[in-house]
Short mmCIF file of the C-alpha atoms (twelve columns), coordinates in Angstrom:
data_MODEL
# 
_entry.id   MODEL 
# 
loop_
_atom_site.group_PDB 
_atom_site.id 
_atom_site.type_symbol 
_atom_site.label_atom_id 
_atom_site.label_alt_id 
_atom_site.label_comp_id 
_atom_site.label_asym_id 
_atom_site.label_seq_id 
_atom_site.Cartn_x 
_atom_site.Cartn_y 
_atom_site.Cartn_z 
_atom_site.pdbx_PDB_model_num 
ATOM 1  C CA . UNK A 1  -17.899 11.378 -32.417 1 
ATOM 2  C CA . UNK A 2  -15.645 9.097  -34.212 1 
ATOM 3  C CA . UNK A 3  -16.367 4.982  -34.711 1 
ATOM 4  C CA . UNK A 4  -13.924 3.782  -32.137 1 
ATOM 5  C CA . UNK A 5  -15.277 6.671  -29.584 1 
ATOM 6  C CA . UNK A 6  -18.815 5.223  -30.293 1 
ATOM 7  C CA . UNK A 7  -17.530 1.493  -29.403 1 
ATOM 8  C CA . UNK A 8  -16.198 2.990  -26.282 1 
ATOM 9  C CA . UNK A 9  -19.266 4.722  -25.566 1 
ATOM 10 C CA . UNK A 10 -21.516 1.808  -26.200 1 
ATOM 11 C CA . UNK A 11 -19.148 -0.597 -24.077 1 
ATOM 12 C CA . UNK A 12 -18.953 1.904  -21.113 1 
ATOM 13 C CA . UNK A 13 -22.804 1.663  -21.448 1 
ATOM 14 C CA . UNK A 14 -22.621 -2.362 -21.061 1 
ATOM 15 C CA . UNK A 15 -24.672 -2.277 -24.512 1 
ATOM 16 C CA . UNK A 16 -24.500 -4.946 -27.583 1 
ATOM 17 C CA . UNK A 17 -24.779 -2.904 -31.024 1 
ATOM 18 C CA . UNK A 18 -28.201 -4.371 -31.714 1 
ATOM 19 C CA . UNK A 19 -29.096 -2.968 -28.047 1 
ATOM 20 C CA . UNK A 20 -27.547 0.895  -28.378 1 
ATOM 21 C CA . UNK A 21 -28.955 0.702  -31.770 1 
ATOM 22 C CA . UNK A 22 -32.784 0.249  -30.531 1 
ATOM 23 C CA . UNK A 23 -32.245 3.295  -27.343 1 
ATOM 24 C CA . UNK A 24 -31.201 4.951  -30.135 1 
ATOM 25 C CA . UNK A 25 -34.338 4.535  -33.164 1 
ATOM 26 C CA . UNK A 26 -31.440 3.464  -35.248 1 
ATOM 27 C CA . UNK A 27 -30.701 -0.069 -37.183 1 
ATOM 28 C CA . UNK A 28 -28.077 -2.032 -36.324 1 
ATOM 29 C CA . UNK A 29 -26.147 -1.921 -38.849 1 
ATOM 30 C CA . UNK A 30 -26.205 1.952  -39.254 1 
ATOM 31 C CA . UNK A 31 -24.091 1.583  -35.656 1 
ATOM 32 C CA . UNK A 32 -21.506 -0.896 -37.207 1 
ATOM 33 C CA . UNK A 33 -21.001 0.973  -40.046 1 
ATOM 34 C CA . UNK A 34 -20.045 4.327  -38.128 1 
ATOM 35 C CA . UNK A 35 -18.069 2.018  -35.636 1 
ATOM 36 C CA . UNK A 36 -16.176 0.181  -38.397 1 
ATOM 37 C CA . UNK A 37 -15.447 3.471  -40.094 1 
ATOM 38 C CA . UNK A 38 -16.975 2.661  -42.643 1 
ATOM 39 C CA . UNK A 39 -19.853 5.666  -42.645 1 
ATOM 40 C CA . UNK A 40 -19.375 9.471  -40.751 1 
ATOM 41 C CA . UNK A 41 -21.830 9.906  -37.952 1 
ATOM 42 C CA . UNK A 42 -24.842 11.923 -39.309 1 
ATOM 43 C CA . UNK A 43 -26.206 14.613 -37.325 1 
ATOM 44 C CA . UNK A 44 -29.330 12.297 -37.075 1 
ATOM 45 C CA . UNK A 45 -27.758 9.325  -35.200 1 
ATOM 46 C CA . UNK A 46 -26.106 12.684 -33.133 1 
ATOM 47 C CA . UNK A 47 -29.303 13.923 -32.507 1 
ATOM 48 C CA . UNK A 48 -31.069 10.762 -31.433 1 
ATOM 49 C CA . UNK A 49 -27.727 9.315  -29.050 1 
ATOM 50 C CA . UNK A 50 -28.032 12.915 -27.372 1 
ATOM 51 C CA . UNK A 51 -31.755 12.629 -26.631 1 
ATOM 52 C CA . UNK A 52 -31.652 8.767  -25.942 1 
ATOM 53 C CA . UNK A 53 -27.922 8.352  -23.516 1 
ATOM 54 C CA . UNK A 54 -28.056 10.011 -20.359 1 
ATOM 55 C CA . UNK A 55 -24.500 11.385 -20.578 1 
ATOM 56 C CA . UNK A 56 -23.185 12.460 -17.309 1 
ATOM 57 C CA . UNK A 57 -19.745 14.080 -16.153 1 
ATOM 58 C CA . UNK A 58 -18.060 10.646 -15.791 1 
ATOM 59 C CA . UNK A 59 -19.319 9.965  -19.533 1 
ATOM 60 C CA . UNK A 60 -17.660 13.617 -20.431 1 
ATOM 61 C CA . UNK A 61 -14.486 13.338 -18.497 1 
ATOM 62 C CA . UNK A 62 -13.653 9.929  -20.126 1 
ATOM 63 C CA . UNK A 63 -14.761 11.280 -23.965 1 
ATOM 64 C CA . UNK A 64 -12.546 14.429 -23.558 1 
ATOM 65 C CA . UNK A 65 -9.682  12.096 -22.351 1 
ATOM 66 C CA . UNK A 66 -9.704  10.132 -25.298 1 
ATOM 67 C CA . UNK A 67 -10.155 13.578 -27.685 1 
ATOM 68 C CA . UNK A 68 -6.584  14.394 -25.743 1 
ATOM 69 C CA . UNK A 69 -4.992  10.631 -26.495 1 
ATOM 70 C CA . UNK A 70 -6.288  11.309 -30.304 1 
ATOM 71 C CA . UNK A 71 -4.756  14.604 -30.649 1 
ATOM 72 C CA . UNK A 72 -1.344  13.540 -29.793 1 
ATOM 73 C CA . UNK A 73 -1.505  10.245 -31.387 1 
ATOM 74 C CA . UNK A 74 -3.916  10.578 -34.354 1 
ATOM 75 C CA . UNK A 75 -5.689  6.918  -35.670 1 
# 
């Protein structure tokens, strides 16, 4: 998951950083820093988003529509 598909994730959730961040077990600023770009994801914060979000098809169908828009018009 890239940073700007975590900001969209969090904001679809209705969710302040410091708020996704605590679901999560994660600080903060470990959040910003993957949403700025400014750190890669680690397979921790996957692991604990994936046991912590309820992701249903809605939440899928949007994330695979904005894998599409990045294909064709890479950040």
């Amino acid at each position: 998951m890239t940073g700007e598909q975590l900001v969209l994730l969090r904001g679809k959730l209705g969710l302040t950083q410091r708020q996704f961040a605590e679901i999560i077990g994660m600080s903060g600023s470990a959040v910003a820093m993957v949403e700025a770009n400014h750190r890669k994801m680690s397979a921790t914060m996957r692991a604990k988003i994936a046991a912590n979000i309820p992701i249903n098809d809605e939440l899928l169908s949007f994330f695979d529509s904005t894998e599409k828009l990045n294909r064709i018009n890479p950040v």
